[in-house]
C-alpha positions as CSV (number, residue, x, y, z in Angstrom):
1,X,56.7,-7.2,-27.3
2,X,57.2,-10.7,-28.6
3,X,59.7,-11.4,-26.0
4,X,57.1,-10.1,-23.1
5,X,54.5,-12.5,-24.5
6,X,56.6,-15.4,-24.6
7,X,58.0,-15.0,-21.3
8,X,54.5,-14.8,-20.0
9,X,53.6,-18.2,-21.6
10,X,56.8,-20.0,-20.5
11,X,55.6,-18.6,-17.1
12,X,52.4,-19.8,-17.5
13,X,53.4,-23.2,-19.0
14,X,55.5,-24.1,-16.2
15,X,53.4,-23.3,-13.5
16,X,51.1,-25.5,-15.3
17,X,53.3,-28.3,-15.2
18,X,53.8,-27.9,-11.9
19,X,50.0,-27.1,-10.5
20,X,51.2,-24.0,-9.0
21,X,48.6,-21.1,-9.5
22,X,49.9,-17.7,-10.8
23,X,48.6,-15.6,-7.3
24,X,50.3,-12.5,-6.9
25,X,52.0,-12.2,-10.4
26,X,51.0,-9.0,-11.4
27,X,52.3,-6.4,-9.2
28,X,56.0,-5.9,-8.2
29,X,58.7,-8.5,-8.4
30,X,58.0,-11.5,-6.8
31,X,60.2,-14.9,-6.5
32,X,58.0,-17.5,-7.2
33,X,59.5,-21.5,-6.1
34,X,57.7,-24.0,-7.9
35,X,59.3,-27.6,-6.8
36,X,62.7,-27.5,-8.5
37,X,62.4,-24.2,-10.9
38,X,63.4,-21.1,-8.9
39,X,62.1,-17.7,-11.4
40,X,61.9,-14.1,-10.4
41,X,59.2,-12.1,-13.1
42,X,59.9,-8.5,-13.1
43,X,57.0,-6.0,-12.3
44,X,56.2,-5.7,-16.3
45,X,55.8,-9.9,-16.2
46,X,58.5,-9.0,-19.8
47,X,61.7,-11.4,-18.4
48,X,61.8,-14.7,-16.7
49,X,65.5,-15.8,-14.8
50,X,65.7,-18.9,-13.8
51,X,68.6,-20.2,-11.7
52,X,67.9,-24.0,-12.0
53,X,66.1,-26.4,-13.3
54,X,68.2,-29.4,-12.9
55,X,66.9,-33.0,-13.8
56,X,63.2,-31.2,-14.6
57,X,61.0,-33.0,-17.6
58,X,60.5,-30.1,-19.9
59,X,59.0,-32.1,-22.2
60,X,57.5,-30.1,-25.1
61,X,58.0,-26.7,-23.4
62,X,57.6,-23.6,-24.7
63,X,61.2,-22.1,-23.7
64,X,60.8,-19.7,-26.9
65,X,62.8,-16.5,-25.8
66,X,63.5,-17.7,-22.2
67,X,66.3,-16.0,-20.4
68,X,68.4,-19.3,-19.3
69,X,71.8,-17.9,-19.3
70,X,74.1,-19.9,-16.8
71,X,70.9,-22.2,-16.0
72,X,71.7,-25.7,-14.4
73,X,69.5,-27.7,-17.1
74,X,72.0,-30.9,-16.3
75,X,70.2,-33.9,-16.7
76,X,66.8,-32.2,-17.8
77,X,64.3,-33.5,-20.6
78,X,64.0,-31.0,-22.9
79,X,62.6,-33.7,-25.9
80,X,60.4,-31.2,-28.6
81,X,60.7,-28.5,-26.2
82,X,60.4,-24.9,-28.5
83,X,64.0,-22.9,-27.7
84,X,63.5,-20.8,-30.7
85,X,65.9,-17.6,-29.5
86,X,66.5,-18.1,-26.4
87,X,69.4,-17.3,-24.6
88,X,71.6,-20.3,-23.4
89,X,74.7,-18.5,-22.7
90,X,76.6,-20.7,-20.4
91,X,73.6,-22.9,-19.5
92,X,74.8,-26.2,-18.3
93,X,73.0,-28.9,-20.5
94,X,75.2,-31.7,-19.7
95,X,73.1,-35.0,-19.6
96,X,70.0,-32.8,-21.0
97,X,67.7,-34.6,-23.6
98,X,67.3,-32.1,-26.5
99,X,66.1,-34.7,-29.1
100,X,63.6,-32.9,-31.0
101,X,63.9,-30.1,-29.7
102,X,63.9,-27.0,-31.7
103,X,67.0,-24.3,-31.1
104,X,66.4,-21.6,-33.7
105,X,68.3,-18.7,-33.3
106,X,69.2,-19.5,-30.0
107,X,72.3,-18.5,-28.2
108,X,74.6,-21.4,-26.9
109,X,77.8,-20.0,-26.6
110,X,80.0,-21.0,-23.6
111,X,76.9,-23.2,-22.8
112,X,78.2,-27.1,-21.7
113,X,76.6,-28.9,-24.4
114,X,77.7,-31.3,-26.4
115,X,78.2,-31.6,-30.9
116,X,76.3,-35.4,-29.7
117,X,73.1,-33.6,-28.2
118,X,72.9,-31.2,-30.7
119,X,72.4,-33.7,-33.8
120,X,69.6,-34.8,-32.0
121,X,67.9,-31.6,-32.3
122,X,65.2,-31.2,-35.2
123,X,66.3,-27.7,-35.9
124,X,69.0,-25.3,-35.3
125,X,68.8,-22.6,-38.1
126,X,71.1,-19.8,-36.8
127,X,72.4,-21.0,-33.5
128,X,74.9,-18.1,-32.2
129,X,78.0,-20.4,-31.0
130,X,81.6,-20.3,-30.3
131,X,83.5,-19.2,-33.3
């Protein structure tokens, strides 16, 4: 359940950002394009996939439990953005901003990101990485 919820508010956040209003999310699957960010929500509105995001300000997002395996996040601003366990399984971060950012139990392995970007995160308690 805490997964659905949070998907719905990263949803909801970044059509925010973007000015985009949420018609037609609450039937079947639609695929939504909102400038840069391409998402599909499944018909229960419980997962979010995003293909890319490249170059986007995230600033202060709430990516908590976001599904943004093999994401193109290159060159995004992810400064105090909330990543607490989401999955970043072979995202490309290269170039990302991830100061302050918060990565709590989230999943980076085979993700292009850097030992540099992560010391500039504020936590990272339980980050699932390469052994």
């Amino acid at each position: 359940m805490r997964a659905s919820l949070a998907s719905r508010e990263v949803l909801l956040d970044l059509l925010k950002r973007t000015g985009t209003t949420p018609e037609g999310l609450g039937g079947a699957s639609h695929s939504l394009s909102i400038g840069r960010v391409a998402k599909q929500a499944s018909s229960r509105g419980s997962v979010l996939f995003f293909r890319a995001v490249k170059g986007a300000d995230l600033t202060r997002a709430n990516l908590s439990y976001a599904n943004l395996q093999g994401v193109d996040l290159s060159g995004a601003t992810l400064t105090k953005a909330a990543l607490i366990g989401a999955n970043l399984q072979g995202a490309d971060l290269s170039g990302a901003t991830l100061s302050g950012a918060i990565l709590d139990e989230a999943d980076v392995r085979a993700a292009k990101v850097t030992e540099e970007q992560l010391q500039t995160v504020v936590s990272e308690k339980n980050v699932k990485r390469e052994p």
